[in-house]
C-alpha positions as CSV (number, residue, x, y, z in Angstrom):
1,X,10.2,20.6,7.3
2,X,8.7,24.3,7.9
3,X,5.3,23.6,7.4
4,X,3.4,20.5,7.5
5,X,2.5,19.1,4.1
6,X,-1.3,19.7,3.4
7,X,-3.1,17.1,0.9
8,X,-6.6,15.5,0.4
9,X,-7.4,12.0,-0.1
10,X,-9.5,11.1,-2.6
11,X,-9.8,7.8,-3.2
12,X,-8.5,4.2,-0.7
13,X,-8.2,0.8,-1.7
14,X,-7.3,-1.7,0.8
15,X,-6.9,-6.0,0.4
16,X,-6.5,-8.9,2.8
17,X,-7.6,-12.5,2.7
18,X,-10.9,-12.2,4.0
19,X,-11.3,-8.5,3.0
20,X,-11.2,-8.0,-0.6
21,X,-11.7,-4.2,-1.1
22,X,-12.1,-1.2,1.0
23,X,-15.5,-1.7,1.3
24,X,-15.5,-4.4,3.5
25,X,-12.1,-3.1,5.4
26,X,-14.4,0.0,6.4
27,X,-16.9,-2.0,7.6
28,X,-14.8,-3.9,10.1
29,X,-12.8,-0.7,11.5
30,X,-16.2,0.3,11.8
31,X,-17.8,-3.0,13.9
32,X,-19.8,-3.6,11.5
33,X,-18.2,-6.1,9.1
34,X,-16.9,-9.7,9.7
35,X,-13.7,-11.5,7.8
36,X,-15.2,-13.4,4.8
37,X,-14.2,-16.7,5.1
38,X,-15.5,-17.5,1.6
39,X,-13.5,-15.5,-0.3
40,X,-10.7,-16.1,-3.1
41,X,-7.6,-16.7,-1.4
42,X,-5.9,-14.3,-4.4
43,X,-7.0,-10.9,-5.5
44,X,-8.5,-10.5,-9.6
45,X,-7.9,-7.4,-10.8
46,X,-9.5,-6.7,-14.1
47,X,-7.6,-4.9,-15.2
48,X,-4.7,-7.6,-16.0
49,X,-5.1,-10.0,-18.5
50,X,-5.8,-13.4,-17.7
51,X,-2.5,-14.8,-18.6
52,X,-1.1,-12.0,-16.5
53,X,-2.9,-13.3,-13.5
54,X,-1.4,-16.5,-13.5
55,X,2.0,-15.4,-14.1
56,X,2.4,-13.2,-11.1
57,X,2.2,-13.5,-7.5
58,X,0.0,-12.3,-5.0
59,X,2.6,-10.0,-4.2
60,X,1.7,-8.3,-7.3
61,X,-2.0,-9.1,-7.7
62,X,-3.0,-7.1,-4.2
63,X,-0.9,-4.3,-4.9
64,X,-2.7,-3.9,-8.4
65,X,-5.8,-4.1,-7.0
66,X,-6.1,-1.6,-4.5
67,X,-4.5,0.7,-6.7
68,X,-7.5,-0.1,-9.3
69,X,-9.8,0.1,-6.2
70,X,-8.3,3.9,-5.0
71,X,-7.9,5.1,-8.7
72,X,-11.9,4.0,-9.0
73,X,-13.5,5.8,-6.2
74,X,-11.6,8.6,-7.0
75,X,-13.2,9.4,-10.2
76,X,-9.8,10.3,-12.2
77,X,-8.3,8.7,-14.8
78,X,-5.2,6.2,-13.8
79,X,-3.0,6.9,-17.0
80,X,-1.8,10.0,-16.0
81,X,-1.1,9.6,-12.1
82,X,2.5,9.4,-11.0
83,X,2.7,6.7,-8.5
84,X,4.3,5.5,-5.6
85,X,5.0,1.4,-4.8
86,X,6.4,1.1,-1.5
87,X,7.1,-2.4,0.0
88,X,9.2,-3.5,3.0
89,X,10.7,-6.9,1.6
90,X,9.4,-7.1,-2.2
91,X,8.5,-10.4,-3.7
92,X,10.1,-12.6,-1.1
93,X,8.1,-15.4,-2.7
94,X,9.8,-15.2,-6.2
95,X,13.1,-14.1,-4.4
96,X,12.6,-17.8,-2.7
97,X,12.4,-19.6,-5.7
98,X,15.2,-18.1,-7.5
99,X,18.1,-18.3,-4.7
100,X,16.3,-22.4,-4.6
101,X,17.0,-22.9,-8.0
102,X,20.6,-21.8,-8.4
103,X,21.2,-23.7,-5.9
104,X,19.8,-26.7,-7.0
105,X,19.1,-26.6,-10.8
106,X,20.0,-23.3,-12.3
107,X,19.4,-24.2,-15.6
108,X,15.7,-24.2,-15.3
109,X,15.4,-20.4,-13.9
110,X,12.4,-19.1,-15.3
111,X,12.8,-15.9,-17.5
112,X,9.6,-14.9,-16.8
113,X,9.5,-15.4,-12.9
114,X,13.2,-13.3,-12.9
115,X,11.6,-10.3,-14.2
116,X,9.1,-10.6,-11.9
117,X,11.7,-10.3,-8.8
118,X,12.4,-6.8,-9.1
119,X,11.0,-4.7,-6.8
120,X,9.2,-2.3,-9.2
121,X,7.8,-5.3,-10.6
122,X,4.4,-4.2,-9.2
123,X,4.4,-1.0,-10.2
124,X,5.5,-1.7,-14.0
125,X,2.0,-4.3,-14.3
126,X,0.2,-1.3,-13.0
127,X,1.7,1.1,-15.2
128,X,1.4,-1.2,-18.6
129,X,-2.0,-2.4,-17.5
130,X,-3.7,1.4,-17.0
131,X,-1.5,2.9,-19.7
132,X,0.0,5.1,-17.3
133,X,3.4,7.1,-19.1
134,X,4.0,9.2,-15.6
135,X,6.8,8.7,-13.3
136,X,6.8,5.9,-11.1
137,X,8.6,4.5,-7.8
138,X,9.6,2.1,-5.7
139,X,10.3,2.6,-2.0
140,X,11.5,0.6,0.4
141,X,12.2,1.2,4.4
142,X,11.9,-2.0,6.3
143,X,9.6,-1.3,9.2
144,X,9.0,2.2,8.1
145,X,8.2,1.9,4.8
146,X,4.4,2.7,4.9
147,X,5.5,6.0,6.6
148,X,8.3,6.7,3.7
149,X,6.1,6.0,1.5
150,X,3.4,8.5,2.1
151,X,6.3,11.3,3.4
152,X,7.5,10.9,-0.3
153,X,3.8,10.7,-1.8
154,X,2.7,14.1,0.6
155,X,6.2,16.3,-1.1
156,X,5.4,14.9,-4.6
157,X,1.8,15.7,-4.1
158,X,2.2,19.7,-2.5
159,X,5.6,20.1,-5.1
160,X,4.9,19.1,-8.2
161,X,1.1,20.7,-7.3
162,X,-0.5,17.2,-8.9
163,X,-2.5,13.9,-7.6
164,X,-0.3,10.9,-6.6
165,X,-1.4,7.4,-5.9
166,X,0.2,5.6,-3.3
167,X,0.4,1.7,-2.9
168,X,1.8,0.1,0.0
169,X,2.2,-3.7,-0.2
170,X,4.1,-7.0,1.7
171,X,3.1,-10.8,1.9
172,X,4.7,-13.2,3.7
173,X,6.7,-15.2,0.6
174,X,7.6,-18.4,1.3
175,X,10.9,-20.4,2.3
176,X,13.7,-19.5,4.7
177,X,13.4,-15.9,4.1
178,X,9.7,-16.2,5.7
179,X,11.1,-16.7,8.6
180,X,13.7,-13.7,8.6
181,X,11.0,-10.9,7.4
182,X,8.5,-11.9,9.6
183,X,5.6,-11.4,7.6
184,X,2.6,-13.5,8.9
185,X,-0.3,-12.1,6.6
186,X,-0.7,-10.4,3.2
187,X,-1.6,-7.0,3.0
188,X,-2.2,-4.0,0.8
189,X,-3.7,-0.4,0.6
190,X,-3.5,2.6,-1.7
191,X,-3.9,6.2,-1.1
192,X,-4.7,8.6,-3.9
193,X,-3.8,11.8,-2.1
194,X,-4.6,15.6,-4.3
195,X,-3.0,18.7,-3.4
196,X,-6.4,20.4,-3.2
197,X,-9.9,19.8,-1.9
198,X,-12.1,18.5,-4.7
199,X,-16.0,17.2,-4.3
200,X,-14.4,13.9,-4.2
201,X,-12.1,14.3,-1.3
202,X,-12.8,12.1,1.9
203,X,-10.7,13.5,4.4
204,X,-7.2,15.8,4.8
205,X,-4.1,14.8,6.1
206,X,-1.5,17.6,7.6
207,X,1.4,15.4,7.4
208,X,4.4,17.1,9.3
209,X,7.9,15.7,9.5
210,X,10.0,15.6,13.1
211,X,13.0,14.7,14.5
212,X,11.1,12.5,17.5
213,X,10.4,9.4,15.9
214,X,7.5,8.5,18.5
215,X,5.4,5.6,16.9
216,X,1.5,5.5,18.2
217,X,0.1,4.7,14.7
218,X,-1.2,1.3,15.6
219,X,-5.3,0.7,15.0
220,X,-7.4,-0.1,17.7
221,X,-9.9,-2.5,16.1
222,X,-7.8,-5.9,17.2
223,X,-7.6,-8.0,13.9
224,X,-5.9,-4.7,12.5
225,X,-3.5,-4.6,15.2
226,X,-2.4,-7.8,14.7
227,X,-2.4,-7.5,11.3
228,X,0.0,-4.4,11.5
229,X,2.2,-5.7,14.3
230,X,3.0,-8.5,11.3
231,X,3.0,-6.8,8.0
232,X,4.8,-3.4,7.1
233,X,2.1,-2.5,4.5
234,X,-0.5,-2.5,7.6
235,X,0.9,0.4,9.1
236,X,-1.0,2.6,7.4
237,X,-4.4,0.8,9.0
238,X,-4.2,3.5,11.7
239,X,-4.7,6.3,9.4
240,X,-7.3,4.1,7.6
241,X,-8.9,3.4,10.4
242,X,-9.4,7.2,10.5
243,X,-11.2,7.0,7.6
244,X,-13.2,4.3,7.9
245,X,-15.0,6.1,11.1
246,X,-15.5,9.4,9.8
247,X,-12.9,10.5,12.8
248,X,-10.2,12.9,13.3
249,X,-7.5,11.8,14.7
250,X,-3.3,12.3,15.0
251,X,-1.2,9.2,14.5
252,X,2.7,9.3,14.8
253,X,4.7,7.0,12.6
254,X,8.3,6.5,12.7
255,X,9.7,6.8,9.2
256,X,13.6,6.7,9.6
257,X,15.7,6.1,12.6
258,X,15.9,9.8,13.3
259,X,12.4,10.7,11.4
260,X,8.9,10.8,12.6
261,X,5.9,12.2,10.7
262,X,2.7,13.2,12.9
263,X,-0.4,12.6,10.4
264,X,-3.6,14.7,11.5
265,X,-6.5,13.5,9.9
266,X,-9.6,16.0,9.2
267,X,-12.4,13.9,7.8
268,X,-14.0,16.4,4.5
269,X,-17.6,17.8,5.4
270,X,-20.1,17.0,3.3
């Protein structure tokens, strides 16, 4: 890369148990905020039907909230953003209960819980749910995958000269292949990053692309350290930790074997 890739956010959404919007992720990157022990164990997002909500698994439900939550405090209209779904292991849940019953009872596989195991599954309820006809993805780079994901959000973003929304997403599933991804908590966040400053923009990021994949993107706050040391979707909670304090600050990510971005982070004056 040349040059490093210039964009602006404008709008984050962010979801764990205990933390149910970016609201109340700021406020504890921040010391000022607490877990909520109270809170619904799944996310809501109103925009999906009822009937949609029970069909689909958390998995789906967090990534489709935060992406609400981003789109929202941005101030733009969702149906026309191209978007980016990035998650390290997909629905591991579903992917449980299928390889279960073929092995057990195959006859009973659920039509409607198959569909659901692809791994655009989250972006396609997003996509039908906003009325949203612009390209979509799917990304997936085990470990790296956060940092993927916003690499390939940034270039979209600065080529095609047009806002992106980014969604990054894991949970830990259930079953046998728990244990192999390693997943201990659910996670989410979105990013809707513009090529350009606008009076909603929170903060840039110069995002620049290197051959020294040197990771330091870890947060300090403790809960989000652990929380990113177990989830690939929490990686990003460095950057957002950036944004949460109103602080600039450089994070390196590692986001192939032989690729590492540095990610400066300029909060926006006001």
């Amino acid at each position: 890369m040349n040059a490093p890739l210039e964009t602006w956010v404008e709008g984050v959404g962010a979801w764990s148990r205990g933390l149910v919007d970016w609201t109340a992720w700021r406020a504890l990157l921040r010391g000022e905020g607490n877990v909520d022990e109270t809170a619904p164990a799944k996310p809501r997002p109103a925009c999906l039907a009822a009937g949609e909500r029970r069909r689909v698994s958390v998995h789906v439900l967090a990534a489709v909230e935060v992406a609400s939550q981003a789109v929202a405090m941005s101030g733009r209209d969702g149906s026309d953003l191209p978007c980016i779904f990035a998650s390290a292991n997909g629905d591991t849940g579903i992917m449980d209960y299928i390889c279960a019953t073929l092995a057990d009872t195959p006859q009973h596989l659920s039509p409607t819980r198959f569909h659901n195991s692809v791994h655009n599954a989250a972006a396609g309820y997003w996509t039908i749910a906003s009325d949203n006809h612009a390209a979509s993805q799917a990304v997936t780079a085990g470990a790296t995958t956060f940092a993927a994901g916003l690499l390939e959000a940034a270039v979209q973003a600065t080529v095609e000269d047009h806002p992106i929304l980014l969604v990054a997403h894991d949970d830990p599933g259930s079953g046998p292949l728990r244990e192999v991804m390693a997943v201990e908590q659910p996670f989410a966040c979105a990013l809707l990053l513009s090529p350009r400053a606008s009076d909603n923009a929170v903060a840039r990021l110069r995002v620049e692309a290197d051959t020294a994949p040197a990771d330091t993107g870890m947060p300090r706050h403790p809960l989000a350290t652990a929380l990113a040391n177990g989830n690939p979707a929490a990686r990003g909670l460095a950057l957002l930790e950036a944004l949460a304090t109103d602080a600039p600050r450089r994070v390196s990510l590692t986001a192939a074997p032989r690729m590492g971005l540095t990610v400066d982070i300029q909060p926006a004056s006001r």
